[in-house]
N, C-alpha and C positions, 0 to 999 in steps of 0.2 A: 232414626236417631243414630248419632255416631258415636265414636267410643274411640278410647286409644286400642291401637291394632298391636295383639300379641305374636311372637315368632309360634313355631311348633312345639318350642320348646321352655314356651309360657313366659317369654322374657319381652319387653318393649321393644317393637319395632324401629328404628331409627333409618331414616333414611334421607340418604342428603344432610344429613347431618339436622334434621327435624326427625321428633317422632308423628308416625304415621298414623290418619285416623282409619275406622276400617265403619261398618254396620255392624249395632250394636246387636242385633237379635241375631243376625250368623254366627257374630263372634260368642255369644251365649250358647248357641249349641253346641257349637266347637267345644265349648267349657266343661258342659253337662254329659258330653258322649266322654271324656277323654277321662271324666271325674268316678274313680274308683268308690266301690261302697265300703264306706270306712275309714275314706282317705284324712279325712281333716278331720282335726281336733275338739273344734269347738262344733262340729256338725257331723257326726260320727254316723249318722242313719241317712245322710247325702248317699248321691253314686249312683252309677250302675251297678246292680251286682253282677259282677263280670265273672268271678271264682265259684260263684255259687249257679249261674246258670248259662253262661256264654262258655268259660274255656274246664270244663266238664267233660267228662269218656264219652256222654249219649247225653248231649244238648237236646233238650225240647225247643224248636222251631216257635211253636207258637206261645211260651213263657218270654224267649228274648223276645220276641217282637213287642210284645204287651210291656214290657219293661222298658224298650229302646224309646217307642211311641210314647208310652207317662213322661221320661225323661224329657225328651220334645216337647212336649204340650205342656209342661212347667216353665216354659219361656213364653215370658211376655210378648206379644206380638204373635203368637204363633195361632193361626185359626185351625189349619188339619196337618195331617200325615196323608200326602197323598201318594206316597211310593218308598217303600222302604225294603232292603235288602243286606240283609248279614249273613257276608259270605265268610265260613269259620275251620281254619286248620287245627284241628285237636292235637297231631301230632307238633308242631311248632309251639303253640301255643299263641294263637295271632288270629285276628279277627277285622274284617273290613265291613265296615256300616256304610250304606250308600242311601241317600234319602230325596225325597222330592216334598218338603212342604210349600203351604200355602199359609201367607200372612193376611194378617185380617185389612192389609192394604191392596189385598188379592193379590201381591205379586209373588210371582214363583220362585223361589230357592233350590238351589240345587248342591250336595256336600254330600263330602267323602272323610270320613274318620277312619283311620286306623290304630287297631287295639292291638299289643303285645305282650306279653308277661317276660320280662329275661329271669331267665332260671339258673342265672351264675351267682 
């Protein structure tokens, strides 16, 4: 399924002076990893909790993953997690998600998210 394709900075792609389609279930994750717990208004209990268990003094390893993997597996299309990797600077405050799923069209996915908190 296609979708209109978002920048990184969550704004419509345009290109050539058309906007871009992109894959609707990649660009869903992309949505769901980047989507803070608490962010939105009208879906206050959405998100990762990224505050409460990713950019933390002594992160537990295996709470993010059980969190990163739910968020995944709440897009349509998605049948597993079959590789998944959050590599986490405490001191910066910045986090990279690296993942291998599998759609229930058996094809493979492959995504890189990056998480940050600016603290200005």
């Amino acid at each position: 399924m296609n979708d209109l394709q978002m920048t990184e900075n969550g704004d419509l792609l345009i290109s050539e002076n058309d906007i871009s389609r992109t894959d609707s279930i990649m660009q869903a994750i992309l949505i769901r990893l980047r989507w803070w717990f608490g962010e939105w208004k009208f879906g206050p209990e959405y998100g990762v909790k990224y505050y409460e268990h990713v950019l933390v003094k002594n992160p537990n390893k295996t709470v993010i993953m059980s969190e990163i993997t739910k968020q995944i597996m709440q897009v349509d299309g998605v049948q597993r997690v079959e590789n998944l990797e959050v590599l986490i600077d405490p001191k910066n405050r910045k986090a990279v998600i690296r993942y291998t799923v599998v759609l229930e069209s058996s094809e493979k996915y492959e995504g890189e998210v990056s998480i940050w908190q600016s603290m200005e």
